[in-house]
C-alpha positions as CSV (number, residue, x, y, z in Angstrom):
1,X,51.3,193.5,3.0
2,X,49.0,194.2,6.1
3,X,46.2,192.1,6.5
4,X,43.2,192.2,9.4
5,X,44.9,189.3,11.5
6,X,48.1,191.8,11.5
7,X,46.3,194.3,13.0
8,X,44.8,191.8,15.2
9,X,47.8,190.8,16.5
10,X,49.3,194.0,16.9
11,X,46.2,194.8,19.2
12,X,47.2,191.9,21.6
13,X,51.1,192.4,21.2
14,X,50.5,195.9,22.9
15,X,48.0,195.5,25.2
16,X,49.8,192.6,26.7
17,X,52.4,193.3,29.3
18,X,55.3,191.4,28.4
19,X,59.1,191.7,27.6
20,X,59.5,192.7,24.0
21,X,61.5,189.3,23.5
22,X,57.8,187.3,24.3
23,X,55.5,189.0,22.5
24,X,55.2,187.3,19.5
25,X,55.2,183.9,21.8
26,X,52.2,185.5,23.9
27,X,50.2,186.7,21.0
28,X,50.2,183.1,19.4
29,X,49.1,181.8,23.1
30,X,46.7,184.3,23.5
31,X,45.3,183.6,20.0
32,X,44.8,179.9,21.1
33,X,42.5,180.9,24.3
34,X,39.5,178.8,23.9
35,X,35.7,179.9,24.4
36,X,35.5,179.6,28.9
37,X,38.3,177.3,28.6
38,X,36.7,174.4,26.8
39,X,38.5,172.8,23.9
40,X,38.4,173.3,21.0
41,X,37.5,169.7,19.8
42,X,34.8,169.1,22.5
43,X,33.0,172.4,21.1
44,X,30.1,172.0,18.8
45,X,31.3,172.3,15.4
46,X,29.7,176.1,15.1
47,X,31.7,177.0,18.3
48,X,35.1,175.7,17.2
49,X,36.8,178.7,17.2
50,X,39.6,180.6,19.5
51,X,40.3,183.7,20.7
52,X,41.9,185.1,17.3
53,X,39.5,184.0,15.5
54,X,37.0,186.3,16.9
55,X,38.8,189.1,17.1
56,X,39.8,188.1,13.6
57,X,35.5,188.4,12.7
58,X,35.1,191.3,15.3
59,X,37.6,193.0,12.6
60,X,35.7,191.7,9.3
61,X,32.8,193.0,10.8
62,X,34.0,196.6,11.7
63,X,36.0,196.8,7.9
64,X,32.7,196.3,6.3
65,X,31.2,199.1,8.9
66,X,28.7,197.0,11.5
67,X,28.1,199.7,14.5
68,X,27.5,196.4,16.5
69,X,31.8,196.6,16.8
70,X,31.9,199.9,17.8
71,X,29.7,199.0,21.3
72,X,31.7,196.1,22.5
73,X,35.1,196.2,25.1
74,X,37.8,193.8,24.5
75,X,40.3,193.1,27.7
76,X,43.0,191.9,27.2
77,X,43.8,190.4,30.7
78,X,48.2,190.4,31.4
79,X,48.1,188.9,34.4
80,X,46.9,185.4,32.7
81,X,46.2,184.3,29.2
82,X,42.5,185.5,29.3
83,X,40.7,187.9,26.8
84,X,37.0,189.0,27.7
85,X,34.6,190.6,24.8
86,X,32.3,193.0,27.0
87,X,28.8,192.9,25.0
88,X,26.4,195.9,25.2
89,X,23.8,193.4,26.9
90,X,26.6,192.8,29.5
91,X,27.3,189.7,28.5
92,X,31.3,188.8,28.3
93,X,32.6,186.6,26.0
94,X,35.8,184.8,28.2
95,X,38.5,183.3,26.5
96,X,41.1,181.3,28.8
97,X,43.6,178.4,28.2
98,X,42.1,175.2,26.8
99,X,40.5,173.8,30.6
100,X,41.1,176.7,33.0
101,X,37.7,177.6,35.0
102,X,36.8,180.9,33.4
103,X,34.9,182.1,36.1
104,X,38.6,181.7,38.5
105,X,40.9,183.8,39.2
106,X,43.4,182.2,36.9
107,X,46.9,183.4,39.4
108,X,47.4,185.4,43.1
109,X,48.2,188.7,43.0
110,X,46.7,191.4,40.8
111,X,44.1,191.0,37.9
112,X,46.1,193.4,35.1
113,X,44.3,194.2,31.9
114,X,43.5,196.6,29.1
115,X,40.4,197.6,27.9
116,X,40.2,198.6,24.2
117,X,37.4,200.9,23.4
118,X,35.4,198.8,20.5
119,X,34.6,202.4,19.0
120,X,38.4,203.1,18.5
121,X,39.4,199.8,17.1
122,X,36.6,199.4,14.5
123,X,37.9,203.2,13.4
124,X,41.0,201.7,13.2
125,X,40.1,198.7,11.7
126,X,37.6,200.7,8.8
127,X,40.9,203.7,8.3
128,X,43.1,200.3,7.2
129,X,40.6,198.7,5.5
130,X,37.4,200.0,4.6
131,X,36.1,199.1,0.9
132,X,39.6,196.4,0.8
């Protein structure tokens, strides 16, 4: 059965640009990423989460119909493990590997990413599971 972390994952797993053979490897990694690289155990206890588990409540949220979902950009960055949550404020939410410097460049060469419109995943999210 499909749950919310499914769809989740499926999110990262195509917006990453990776053989086929390394998805499911990357999305696991990329689940890990840490709030601006600090880990996890140093984190206040209500900041001990990763990178899934706030697209994992991003998804709650848009299921049970918050417009707040619908406002945000999630970028998935395929150059690096990095995911950034664009606010409507403008503030971005970084998640990078447990003690990178979020603010760096994490590699040389190109910065690759995809941006998922917030709007279209919360549809996507409330279509799969709105009322479940």
């Amino acid at each position: 059965m499909l749950d919310i972390g499914n769809v989740v994952d499926l999110l990262i797993g195509s917006a990453v640009d990776v053989p086929l053979r390394s998805v499911s490897e990357t999305v696991a990694n990329v689940r890990d990423l840490t709030p601006a690289g600090t880990p996890i155990e140093s984190l206040p206890a209500s900041l001990q989460y990763s990178a899934g588990n706030y697209l994992d409540a991003l998804a709650d949220l848009a299921a049970e119909g918050s417009s707040d979902v619908r406002r945000v950009r999630i970028e998935v960055v395929s150059s690096w493990p990095e995911i950034d949550v664009h606010q409507p404020d403008g503030a971005i939410s970084r998640f990078v590997e447990p003690g990178a410097l979020a603010s760096n460049w994490q590699s040389t060469g190109h910065r690759r990413s995809t941006v998922i419109n917030g709007a279209a995943f919360a549809d996507a999210v409330r279509d799969l599971f709105a009322g479940a």
